[in-house]
N, C-alpha and C positions, 0 to 999 in steps of 0.2 A: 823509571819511576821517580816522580817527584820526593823532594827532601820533606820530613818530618819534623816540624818545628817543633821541638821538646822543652825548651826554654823558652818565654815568651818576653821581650820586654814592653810595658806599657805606661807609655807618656803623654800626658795632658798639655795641655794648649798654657802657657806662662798667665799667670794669673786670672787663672778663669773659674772661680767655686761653682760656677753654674756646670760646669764638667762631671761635678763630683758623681751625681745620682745614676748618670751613663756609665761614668770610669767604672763605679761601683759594680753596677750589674756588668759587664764586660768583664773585668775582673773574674767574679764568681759564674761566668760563663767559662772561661778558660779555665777553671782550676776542676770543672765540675768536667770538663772535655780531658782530664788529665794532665794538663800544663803545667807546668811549674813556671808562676809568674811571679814578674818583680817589677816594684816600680821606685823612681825614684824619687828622692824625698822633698821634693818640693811637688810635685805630683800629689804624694803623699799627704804631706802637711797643707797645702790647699783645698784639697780636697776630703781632709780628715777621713783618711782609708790606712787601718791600724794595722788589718791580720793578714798582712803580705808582705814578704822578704823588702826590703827597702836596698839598695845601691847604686851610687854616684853615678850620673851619667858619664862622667868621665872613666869611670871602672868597669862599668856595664857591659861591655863590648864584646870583652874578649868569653863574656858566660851565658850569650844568648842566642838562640837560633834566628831569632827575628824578631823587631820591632814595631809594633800598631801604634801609630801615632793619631791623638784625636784632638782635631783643633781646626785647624784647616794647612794655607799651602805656607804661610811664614812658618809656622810651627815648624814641619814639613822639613823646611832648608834647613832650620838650624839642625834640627836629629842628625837629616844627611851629612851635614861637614863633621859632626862630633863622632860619626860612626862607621863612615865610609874606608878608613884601613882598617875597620874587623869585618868589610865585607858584610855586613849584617843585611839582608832586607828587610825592605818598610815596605809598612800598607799604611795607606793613608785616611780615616775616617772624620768625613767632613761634617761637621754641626749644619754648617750656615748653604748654601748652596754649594753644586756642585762646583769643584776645583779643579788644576788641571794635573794637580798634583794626589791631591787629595780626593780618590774619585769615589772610595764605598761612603753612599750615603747611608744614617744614623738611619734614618727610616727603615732600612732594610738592612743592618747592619751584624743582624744573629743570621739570617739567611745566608746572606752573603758568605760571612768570615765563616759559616760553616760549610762552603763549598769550598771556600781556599784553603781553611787549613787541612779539609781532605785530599788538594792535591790540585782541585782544579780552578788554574790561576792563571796568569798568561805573565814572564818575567819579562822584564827593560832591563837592559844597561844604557845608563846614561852618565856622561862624559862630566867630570868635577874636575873645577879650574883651582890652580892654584897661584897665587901670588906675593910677590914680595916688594917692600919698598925700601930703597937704597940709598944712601946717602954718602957720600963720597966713598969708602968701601967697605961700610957697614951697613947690615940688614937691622934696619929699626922693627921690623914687622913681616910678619908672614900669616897669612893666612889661606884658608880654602876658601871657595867661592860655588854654591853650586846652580844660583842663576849668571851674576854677574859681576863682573868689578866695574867700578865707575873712579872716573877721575873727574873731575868735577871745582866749579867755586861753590865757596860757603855760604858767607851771610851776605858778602855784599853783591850788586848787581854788575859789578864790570867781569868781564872775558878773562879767561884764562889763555895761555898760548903756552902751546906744549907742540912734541918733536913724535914723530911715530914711523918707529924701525920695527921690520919685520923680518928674523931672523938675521939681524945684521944690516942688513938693507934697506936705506931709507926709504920711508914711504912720502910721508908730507909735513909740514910744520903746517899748526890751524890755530884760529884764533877763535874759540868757541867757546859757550858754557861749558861747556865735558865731551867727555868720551864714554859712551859703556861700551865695553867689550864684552858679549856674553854667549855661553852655553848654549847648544839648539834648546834648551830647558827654558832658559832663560829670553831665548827670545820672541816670546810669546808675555815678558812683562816690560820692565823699563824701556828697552829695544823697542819693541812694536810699536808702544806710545811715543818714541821720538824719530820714527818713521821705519824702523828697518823692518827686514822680512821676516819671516814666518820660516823656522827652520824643525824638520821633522827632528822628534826627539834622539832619533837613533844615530841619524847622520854626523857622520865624522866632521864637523865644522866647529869655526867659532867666529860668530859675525863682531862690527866694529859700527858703531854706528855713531856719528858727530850732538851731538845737539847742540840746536841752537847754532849752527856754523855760521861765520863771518860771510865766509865765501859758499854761494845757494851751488855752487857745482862741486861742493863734499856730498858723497854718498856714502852710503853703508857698503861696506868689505865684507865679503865671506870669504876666511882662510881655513887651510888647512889645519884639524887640531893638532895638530904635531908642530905647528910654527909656534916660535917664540916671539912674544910680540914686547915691545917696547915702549914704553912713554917718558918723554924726560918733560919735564915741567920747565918753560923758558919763562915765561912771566905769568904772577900771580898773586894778588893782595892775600886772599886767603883760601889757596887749592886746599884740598883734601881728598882723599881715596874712601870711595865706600863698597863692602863685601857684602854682597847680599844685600844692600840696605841696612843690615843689621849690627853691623861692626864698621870703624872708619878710623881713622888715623889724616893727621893736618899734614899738610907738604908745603915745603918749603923750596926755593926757585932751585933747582939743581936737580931737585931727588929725582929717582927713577923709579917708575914704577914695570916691576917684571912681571909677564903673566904666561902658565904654561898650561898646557892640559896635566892633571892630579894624574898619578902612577896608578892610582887602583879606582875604579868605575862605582856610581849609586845603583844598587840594585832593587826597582821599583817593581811590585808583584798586584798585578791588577786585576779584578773578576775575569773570569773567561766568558770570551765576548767582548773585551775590551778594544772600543774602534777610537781612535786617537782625534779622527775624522768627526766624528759625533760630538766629540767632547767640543772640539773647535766651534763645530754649529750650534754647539747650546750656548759655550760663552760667549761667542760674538754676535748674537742673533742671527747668522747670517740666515738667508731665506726667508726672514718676516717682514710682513706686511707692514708699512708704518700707517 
C-alpha cells in the first residue's frame, strides 16, 4: 500500500503573483481532501494567501509528507536540492507547457493530484550531485546539484584550461569553454545542448560533456555514479562554477572543483501511466513533420 501524504508542503514558482489564483484554489483543495497544508512565506506573501500555516523552506522538511511544486522545472531543482535529505517527495505542476520534470499539467491538475494522492502514482529515484570547491585545503563552497554542475568562463570570451581526474586517475587536460558534468536528470538540459547523450533518469551514470573543445576529438564520458570526478582549473581569466544554473561561485587558477553522487536520492512521483518515453517525444518534437 502506498504512503498517505498527511502533511502537504506547497511552493510557488519565485516571483510569480500570476500563481496566486491556482496556489489558492490547490490550497483549499488539499485542506478540503483533509491535508494539513503549509506553505512558505514568500509563496505566501507573493501570492497574498493568509489562512495557511506558513514555514521556512529551510524548516519545512523534516514536517511534511510531500511537496507540490507549481511553477515549472527551475522551480523544480531548487525544492530538490533544499529537500532532498528529508527525503520528501515532489510533484511537479507545470503552468506553461509540459516539463520534463514537471509533468501534471494545471489543465488537469484536480483530476490528476486526485488520483495521486489516492495512491495512484508511479515513484522515481533519481540520483543528486554533490559538489565542492577547494582551494589549497580549504572548501570555499559546497553545494548540491540536481541537474548539473558546470565549470565554465564568465564574461570574457577566451578558454579556460582545466585538468580532469576520475577517481584519482587522470583523464585529460582540455582547453575549452566549460565542462558540465551532469545527472541522467540533467542530461536532457545543458548537456544535450552541447552535444552529449540522452541518459535515462534511473540509470546509475553521470555523463561529462566539453563545450566548445579546443581539440574536435573531446567527447562526452559516461561514468560510473559512484566515481569521484575531478576538475582542477590550470588557466583562466575568469572561471567560475555553476549548480544548476542557479547558484555559482568565481575560481581562481589552482582551485578544484569535486563532484560526487549526493548520499540520499530526489524522489519524483509521477501520474500512473507515466512514459519517460513520451515525454521525450513531446519535448523534442521528435516524429513531426517539418
Amino acid at each position: 500500500m502506498k504512503a498517505e501524504f498527511k502533511t502537504i508542503a506547497l511552493v510557488g514558482k519565485f516571483n510569480s503573483p500570476g500563481n496566486s489564483t491556482s496556489l489558492l484554489r490547490l490550497a483549499d483543495y488539499l485542506r478540503q481532501r483533509g491535508h494539513q497544508v503549509m506553505i512558505t512565506p514568500h509563496t505566501a506573501d507573493v501570492c497574498q494567501i493568509r489562512d495557511f500555516q506558513v514555514v521556512t523552506l529551510n524548516d519545512i522538511g523534516p514536517m511534511v509528507d510531500l511537496a507540490i511544486v507549481m511553477g515549472g522545472d527551475g522551480t523544480l531543482l531548487n525544492i530538490a536540492r533544499t529537500l532532498v535529505d528529508h527525503r520528501v517527495p515532489l510533484i511537479g505542476v507545470n503552468q506553461g507547457r509540459l516539463g520534463f520534470l514537471a509533468d501534471v499539467s494545471i489543465d488537469t491538475m484536480f483530476s490528476t493530484l486526485e488520483e495521486m494522492l489516492s495512491g495512484q502514482y508511479v515513484a522515481e529515484e533519481r540520483i543528486m550531485l554533490e559538489a565542492s570547491v577547494e582551494r589549497h585545503e580549504d572548501v570555499l563552497i559546497a553545494s548540491y546539484a540536481f541537474n548539473d554542475v558546470v565549470v565554465s568562463k564568465s564574461s570574457t570570451g577566451r578558454l579556460i584550461e582545466f585538468e580532469v581526474y576520475i577517481d584519482n586517475q587522470f583523464v585529460y587536460s582540455q582547453r575549452a569553454d566549460g565542462l558540465v558534468v551532469a545527472s541522467p536528470t540533467g542530461s536532457t538540459a545543458y548537456a544535450l545542448s552541447s552535444g552529449g547523450p540522452i541518459l535515462h533518469p534511473t540509470l546509475e551514470a553521470v555523463v561529462m560533456v566539453p563545450i566548445c573543445p579546443h581539440t574536435l576529438s573531446a567527447r562526452p564520458i559516461a561514468v560510473n555514479s559512484r566515481s569521484e570526478i575531478e576538475i582542477n582549473l590550470i588557466h583562466a581569466d575568469d572561471g567560475r562554477v555553476h549548480f544548476d544554473g542557479q547558484r555559482h561561485a568565481d575560481l581562481r587558477i589552482g582551485d578544484r572543483v569535486v563532484i560526487r553522487r549526493a548520499h540520499n536520492t530526489v524522489r519524483l512521483l509521477h501520474p500512473e501511466g507515466h512514459n519517460y518515453y513520451d515525454t521525450l517525444r513531446q519535448k523534442l518534437h521528435w516524429g513531426e513533420k517539418l
